[in-house]
N, C-alpha and C positions, 0 to 999 in steps of 0.2 A: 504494500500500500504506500503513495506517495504522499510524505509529510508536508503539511504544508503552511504556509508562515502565518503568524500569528493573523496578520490583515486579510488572510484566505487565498492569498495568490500561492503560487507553487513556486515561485522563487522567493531569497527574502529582498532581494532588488528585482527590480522589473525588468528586461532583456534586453538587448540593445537595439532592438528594431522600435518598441516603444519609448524609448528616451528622447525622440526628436532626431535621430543620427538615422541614416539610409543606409545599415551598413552592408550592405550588399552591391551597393555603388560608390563607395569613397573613393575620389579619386580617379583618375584614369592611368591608374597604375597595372600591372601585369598580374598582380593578384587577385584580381577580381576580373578578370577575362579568363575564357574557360579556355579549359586545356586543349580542344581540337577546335575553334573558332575557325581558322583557318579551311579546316580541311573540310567541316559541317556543310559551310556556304557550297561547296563545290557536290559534297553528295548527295547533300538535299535537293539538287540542282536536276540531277539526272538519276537520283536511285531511292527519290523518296514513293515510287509506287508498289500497288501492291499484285502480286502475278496475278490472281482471280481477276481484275477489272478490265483485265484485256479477255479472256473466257465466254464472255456475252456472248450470244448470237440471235439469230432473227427467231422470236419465240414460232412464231408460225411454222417454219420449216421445220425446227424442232418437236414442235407438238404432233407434226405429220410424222416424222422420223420416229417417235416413240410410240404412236399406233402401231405404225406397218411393223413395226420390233415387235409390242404385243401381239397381232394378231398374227407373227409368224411368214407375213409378207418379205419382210428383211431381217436377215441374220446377223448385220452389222450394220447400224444406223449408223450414217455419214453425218458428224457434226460440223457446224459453220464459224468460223472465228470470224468476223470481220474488222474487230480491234487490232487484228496481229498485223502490223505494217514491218516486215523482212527488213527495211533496211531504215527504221527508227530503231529497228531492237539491233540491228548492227553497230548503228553512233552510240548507244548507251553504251552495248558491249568494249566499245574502242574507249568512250570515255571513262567508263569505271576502271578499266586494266590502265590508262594512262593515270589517274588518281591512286590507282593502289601502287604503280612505280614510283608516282612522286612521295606518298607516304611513305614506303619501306626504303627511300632513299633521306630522304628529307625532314624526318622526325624523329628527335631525339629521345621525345619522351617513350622508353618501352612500353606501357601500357596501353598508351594510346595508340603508337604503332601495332599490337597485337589485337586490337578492338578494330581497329579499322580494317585489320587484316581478314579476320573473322565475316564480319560486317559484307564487306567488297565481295568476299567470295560468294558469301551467301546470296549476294544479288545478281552477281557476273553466272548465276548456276542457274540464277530465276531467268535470267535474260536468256539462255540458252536451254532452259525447259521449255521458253515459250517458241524459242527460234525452234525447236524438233517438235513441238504440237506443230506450229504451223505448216514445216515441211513432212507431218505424217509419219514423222520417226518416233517410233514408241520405246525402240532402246536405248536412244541418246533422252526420250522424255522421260522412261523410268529412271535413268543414273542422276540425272540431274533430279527430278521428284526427291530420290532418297538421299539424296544431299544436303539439300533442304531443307525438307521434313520428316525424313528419318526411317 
């Protein structure tokens, strides 16, 4: 149980965000800029999607596609991507691998270098699950799937 100070607050002084002071912004010193500021702006830029949003397709075709499955018509419904644009997921591809050489070149801090490391690949595997949905490869889209998501 948290003891707490005679006047009921849980500190016996109040915290430093309440005393008038921003201390989360003091200064424009290097201690209160985050550690991958830098590299953030750039991945956020081209790797903050999520793979499912490119997966749409035209419900219509699909709702035909999943009759003629049930009723035995088709044994393999042909799905439609039309979000998947080959060579948008190519410049991400080239841009994320260009980011993750400047990071594993250019940052000192190891932590961050290994989160980013982490990170890049996780999305460099999404970008090429989505480039083997689109071209119909299902063994470059299962390696990359369980890369992924396990």
């Amino acid at each position: 149980m948290t003891e707490q100070a005679p006047s009921g607050q849980l500190f016996e002084e109040d915290p430093p965000e309440s005393q008038g002071e921003d201390f989360q912004t003091q200064g424009d010193n290097d201690e209160n800029r985050p550690l991958d500021a830098g590299w953030y702006e750039r991945f956020e830029r081209v790797g903050s999607f999520q793979a499912y949003e490119y997966l749409d397709g035209d419900k219509s075709i699909r709702e035909r596609q999943k009759d003629q499955f049930i009723s035995g018509e088709k044994e393999n419904p042909v799905l439609d991507y039309p979000k998947l644009d080959i060579e948008k997921l190519d410049r991400y591809e080239i841009e994320l691998m260009e980011i993750k050489a400047d990071v594993l070149t250019g940052e000192s801090n190891e932590t961050v270098k290994q989160v980013y490391r982490w990170r890049l690949n996780e999305k460099i595997a999404e970008v090429r699950m989505l480039k083997a949905t689109a071209n119909g490869d299902m063994r470059k889209f299962k390696r990359y799937c369980r890369f992924v998501y396990g």
